[in-house]
N, C-alpha and C positions, 0 to 999 in steps of 0.2 A: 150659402146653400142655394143650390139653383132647382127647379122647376123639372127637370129632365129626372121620368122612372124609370128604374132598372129592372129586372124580375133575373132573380138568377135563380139554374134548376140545375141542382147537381147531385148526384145521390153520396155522394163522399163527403160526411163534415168538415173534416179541415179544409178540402180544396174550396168550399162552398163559402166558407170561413174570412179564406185567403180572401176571394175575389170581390164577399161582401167587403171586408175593412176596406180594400186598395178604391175601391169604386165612393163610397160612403166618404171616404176620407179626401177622395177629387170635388164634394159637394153635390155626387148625386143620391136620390133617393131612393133606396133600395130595400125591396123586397126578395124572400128566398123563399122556395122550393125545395124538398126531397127526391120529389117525382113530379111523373107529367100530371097524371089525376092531381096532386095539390096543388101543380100551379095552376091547372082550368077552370079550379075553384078558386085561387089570387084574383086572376085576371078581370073576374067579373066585377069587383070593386077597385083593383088597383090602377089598371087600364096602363101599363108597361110603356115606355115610348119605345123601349130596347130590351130584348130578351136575350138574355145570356144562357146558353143551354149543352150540358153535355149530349153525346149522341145516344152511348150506351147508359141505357136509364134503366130501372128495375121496373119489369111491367113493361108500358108502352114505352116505346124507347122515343131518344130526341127526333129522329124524322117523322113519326108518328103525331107528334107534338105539332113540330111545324106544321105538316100538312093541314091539323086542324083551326090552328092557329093564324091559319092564311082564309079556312073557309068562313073565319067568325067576322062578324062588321065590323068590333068593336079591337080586334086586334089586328087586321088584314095588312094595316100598313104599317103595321113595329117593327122596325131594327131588328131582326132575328141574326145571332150570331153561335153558331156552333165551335164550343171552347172544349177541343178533345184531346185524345193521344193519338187517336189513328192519325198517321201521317202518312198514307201512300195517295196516291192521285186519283186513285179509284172511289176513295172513301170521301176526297172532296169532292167529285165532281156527282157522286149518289146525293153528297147535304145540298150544292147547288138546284141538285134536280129538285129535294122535297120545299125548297123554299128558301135556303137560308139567303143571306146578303153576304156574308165573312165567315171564315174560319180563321180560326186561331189556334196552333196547333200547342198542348201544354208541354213541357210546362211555359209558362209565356213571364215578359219579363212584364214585372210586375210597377215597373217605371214608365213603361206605355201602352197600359192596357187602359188609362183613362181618356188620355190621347185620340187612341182606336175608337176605341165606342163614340169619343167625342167626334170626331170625322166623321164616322160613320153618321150618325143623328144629323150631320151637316151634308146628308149626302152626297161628300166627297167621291173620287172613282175610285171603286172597290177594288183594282188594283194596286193603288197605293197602299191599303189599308191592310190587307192580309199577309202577314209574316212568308217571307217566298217558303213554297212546299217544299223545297229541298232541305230544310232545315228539321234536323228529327232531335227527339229526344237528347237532353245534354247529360252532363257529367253531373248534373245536379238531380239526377233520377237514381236513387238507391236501389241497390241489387235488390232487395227485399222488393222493392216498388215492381220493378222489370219481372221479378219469380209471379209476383201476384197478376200481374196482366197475363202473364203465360196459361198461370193455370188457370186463370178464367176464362180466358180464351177457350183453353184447353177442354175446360168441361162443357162447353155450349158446342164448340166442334165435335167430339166424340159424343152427345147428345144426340147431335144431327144427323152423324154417320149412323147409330143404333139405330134412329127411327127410319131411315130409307136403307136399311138392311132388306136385302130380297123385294124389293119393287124399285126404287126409286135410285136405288148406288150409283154414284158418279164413281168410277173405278181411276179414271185419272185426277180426282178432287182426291179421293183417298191417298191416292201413292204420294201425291205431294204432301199431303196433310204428315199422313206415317213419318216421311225422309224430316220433316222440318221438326218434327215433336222428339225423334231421334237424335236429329242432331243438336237440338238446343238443351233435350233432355243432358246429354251429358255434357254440354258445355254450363249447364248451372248446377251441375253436382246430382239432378233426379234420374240415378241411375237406372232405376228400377221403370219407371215412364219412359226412360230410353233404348230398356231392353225390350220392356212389351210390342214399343211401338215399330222396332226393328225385325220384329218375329210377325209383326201385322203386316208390315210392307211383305215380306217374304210369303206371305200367304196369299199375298194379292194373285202372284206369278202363278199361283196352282188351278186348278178347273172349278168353277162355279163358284169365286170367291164369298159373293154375296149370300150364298147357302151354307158356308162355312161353319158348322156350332164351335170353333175353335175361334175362329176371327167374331162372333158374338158374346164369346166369351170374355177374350183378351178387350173389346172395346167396353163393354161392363167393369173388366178390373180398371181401366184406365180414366173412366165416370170416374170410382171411386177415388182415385188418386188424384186426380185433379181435382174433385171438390171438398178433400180432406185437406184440415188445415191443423198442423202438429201445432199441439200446445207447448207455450214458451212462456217464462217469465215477463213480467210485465213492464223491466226494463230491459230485455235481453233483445239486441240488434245485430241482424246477419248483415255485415254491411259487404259491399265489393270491397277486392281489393286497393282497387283506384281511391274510394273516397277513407279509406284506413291508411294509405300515403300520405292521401292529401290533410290527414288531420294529423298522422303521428307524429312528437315529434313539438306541438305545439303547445305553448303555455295558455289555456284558457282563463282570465282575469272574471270574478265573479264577482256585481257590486249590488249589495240593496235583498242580498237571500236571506233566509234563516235555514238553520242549521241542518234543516233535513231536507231541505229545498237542494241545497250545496251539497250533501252527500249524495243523493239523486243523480244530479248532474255530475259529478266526480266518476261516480258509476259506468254511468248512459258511456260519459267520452272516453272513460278510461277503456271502454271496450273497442275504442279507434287509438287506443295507445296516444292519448295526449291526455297531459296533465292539467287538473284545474287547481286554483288559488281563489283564496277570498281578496275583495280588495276593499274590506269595509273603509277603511281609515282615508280611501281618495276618492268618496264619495263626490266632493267638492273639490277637488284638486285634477283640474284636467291634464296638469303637463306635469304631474308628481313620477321622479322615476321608477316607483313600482307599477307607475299607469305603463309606463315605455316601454318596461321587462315581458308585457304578454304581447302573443299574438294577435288575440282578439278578446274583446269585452263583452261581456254576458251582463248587460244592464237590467235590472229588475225595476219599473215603475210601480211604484206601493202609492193606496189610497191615503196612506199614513204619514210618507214621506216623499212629498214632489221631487220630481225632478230640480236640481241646481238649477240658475239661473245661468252657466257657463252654456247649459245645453239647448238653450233656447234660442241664444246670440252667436253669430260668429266665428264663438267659441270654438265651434262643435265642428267646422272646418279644419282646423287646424290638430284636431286629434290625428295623429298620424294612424290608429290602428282602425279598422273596421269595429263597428261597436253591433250588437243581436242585442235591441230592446224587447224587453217578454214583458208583458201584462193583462189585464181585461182587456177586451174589446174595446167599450167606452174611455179607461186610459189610453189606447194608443191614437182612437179618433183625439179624443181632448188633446192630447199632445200635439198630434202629427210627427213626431219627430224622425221615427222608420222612413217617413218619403222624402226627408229633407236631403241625402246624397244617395246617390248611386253606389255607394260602396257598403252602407248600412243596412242592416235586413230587422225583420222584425219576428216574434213567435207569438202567435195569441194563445192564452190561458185558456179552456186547458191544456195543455200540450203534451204530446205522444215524444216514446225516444227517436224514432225514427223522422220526426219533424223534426227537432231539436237540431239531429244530426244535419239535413239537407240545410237548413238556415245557416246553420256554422260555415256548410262546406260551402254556400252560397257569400256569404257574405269577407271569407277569407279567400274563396276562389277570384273574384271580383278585385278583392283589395293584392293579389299576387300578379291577375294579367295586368293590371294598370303598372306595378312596379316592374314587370316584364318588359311589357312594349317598351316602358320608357330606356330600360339598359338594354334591349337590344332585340327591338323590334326585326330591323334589317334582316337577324341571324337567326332568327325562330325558322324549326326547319318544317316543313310541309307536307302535310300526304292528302293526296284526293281518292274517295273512297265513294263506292256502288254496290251495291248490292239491295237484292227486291225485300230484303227482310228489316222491319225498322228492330227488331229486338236486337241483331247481328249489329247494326248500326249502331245505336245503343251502346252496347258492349264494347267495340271497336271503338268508338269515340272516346268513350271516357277512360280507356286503356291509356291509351296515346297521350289524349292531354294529362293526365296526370304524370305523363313523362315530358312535358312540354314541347310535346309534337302537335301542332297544330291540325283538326282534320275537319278536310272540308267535305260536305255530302254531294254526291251528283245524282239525278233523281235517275237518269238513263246514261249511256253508250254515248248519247249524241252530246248531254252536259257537259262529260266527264270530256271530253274535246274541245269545249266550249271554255269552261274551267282551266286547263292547263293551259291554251292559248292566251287567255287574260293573265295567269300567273302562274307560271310553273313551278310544279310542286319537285319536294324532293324524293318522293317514291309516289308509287298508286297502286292502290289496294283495289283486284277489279273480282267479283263472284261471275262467273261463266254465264246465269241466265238473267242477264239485264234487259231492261226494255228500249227499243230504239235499234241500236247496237249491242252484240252481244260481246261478252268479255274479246274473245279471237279477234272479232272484226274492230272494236278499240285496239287493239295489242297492236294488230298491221299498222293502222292507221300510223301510231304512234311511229313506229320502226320504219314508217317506210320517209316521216320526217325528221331532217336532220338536226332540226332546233331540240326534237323530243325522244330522238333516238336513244340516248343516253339515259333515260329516267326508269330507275329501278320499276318494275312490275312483279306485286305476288299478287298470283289467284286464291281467295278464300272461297271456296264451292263446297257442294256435297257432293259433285260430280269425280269420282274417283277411276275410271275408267282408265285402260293403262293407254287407248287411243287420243283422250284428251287431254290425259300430262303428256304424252308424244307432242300433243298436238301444240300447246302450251310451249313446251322448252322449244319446237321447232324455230317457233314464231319469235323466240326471243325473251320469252319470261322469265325472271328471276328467281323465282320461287313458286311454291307449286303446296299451297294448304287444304286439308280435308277436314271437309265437317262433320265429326264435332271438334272444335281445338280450343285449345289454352289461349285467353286473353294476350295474359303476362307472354308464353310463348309467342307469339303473333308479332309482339311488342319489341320482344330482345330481337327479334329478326329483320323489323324494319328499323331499328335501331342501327344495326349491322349493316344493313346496304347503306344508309344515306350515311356512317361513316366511309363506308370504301366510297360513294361518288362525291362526296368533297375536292 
């Protein structure tokens, strides 16, 4: 145990959860927070060397935090690292302005987040330290996860928009707002949030929008809809398609449950179409081949029954499958065993279905690209992908990889040139309003060189205009998609070009 505090503020239990174990479990001392108000009241006894803080907090939010946080004596020079979702450039360079030292954009991996902070404390250069901002949300973010940031999003935006009704309206904040909740509305299934916000954008175009009792209306039903959350059973999990591929299909190995524990879990996965098993009897047997028959091991550490001593040694290398240890808290510190490889995850008690599921798809996703790279790394084929929206991004990535297409994010126009010249991809997925360069002006660029003339291009836009798909196929595009669209669509189509350019 070493000498170095941590204060972590996160209004999410499990994420708060995650970060305490992984951090406590590197040997530092950690304190937690719900909100900013109770960590202002920590810090006057704990005195943090390092503050770990989401941005969007309940109440004062994390830049509010910092800000105060930088005027107090006794905290002015801690470590403040902002640990969020927002991934665009604008959102890091607002946490830079209020104070922070790092951003970390989630989910982060949870094999060098002790590392990071550890630098960071060593005042290493903050460039090194921060995950590059091109990197968004992965395929280990549940659809459930991406609906819920939507519509939270969704209801502090359409909040906003109601209270600067008839004084204050941004009319061009509005139209983008409307086109983006349209088209993501129906690309998550919220058809009814895609229709209102489709009949809101059309009302823009009319006379005195802001005085509209119709456009006051529709932004009132659409409050409601965003902050309504349908009631579901307690293990019932909408998961994306991507991570019901990535699980279906697999034998899950269950060691150290009882009986209702294992129906539980049989449940949770069976609703990603994979199968579980008991494996009480290779509790002690690491290389038994009923151990070898599963994809992955669902390990239970009980206060009752320690872990075998195979898993303490050695041993526990040489398991060829990825193993998800679930326990207390204080078991999985006492052990450590989760951090001992990279391919092994871990679930802390209590646990939700929807964590259950990300841990599986985490720790079997992990254990698939290592057996990837190694059979044919050369061959894995390529897309580099733009667009200003990280939910779009989101979706599009984890589509892809679970087809084992590889995708890479470019933050602008000018990346996505920068990217294919270091390693050219097998297609490129570009959205018309990127920053830097706009889709058109990549597309020439690309066409007018002959190393990158040849690489399939589809546009994914809202932009539906019949001048700008002229505009598009003129210049040489492949493909030509409107927002809102099918993941899985998107998928079988780039699927389709980078067989024809083989």
């Amino acid at each position: 145990m070493n000498n170095e505090t941590v204060l972590i503020v996160d209004d999410a239990p499990a994420n708060r959860k995650l970060t305490e174990l992984v951090l406590a479990g590197a040997g530092y001392q950690v304190c937690t927070a719900g909100d900013a108000e109770e960590a202002l009241k920590l810090v006057r006894d704990f005195r943090p060397r390092a503050v770990l803080t989401d941005i969007r907090l309940p109440g004062m939010d994390g830049l509010e935090l910092t800000r105060r946080l930088r005027t107090d004596p006794a905290t002015q020079d801690a470590i403040i690292l902002a640990v969020t979702a927002c991934a665009l450039r604008s959102d890091e360079q607002e946490a830079i302005d209020a104070g922070f030292d790092g951003y970390i954009v989630k989910p982060y991996d949870t094999r060098k987040l002790p590392a990071i902070v550890r630098r960071h404390l060593s005042r290493t250069a903050l460039a090194s330290l921060i995950p590059p901002l091109a990197s968004p949300p992965t395929a280990t973010i549940s659809a459930a996860e991406l609906r819920r940031r939507f519509l939270a999003e969704g209801a502090e935006q359409s909040g906003c928009l109601m209270a600067t009704l008839g004084t204050n309206f941004d009319l061009q904040k509005a139209r983008t707002t409307f086109q983006r909740w349209a088209g993501l509305g129906n690309t998550m299934g919220l058809e009814q949030i895609a229709r209102l916000a489709q009949e809101a954008h059309m009302l823009l175009d009319g006379p005195h929008p802001q005085t509209s009792p119709r456009l006051e209306e529709i932004l009132g039903q659409l409050f409601r809809l965003f902050s309504e959350r349908p009631p579901r059973r307690r293990d019932t999990v909408l998961l994306p398609e991507p991570l019901i591929q990535q699980l279906s299909g697999n034998k899950l190995g269950l060691i150290g449950f009882e009986a209702e524990e294992t129906r539980r879990l049989a449940e949770v996965f069976g609703n990603a179409r994979a199968t579980v098993q008991a494996l009480e009897d290779d509790y002690a047997q690491p290389h038994s081949e009923a151990l070898r028959s599963v994809d992955l091991v669902i390990f239970n550490i009980r206060h009752d029954a320690p872990p075998p001593d195979w898993m303490k040694r050695k041993d526990l290398a040489r398991v060829e499958q990825p193993i998800l240890f679930v326990g207390s808290r204080d078991l999985l510190l006492e052990h450590g065993i989760s951090l001992k490889s990279g391919e092994h995850d871990f679930l802390v008690w209590p646990w939700d279905p929807e964590e259950a599921i990300m841990r599986a798809c985490l720790a079997i996703g992990r254990a698939g690209t290592r057996r990837t790279r190694e059979r044919c790394s050369a061959h894995r084929a390529g897309v580099v992908m733009a667009d200003d929206d990280p939910t779009t991004l989101a979706l599009v990535k984890a589509t892809l990889e679970s087809y084992q297409i590889e995708c890479r994010i470019a933050a602008d126009g000018g990346q996505v040139l920068e990217m294919i010249a270091a390693y050219p991809p097998r297609a490129v997925i570009l959205d018309v309003n990127i920053a830097n360069m706009d889709g058109f002006e990549v597309l020439a660029a690309l066409k007018r060189q002959e190393a990158t003339s040849d690489i399939p291009v589809v546009f994914l836009t809202s932009r539906q205009q019949e001048t700008d798909i002229v505009r598009a196929f003129g210049l040489g595009a492949d493909d030509y998609i409107v927002k809102p669209f099918s993941p899985m669509e998107l998928a079988a189509r780039i699927k389709r070009l980078i067989r024809k350019s083989k």
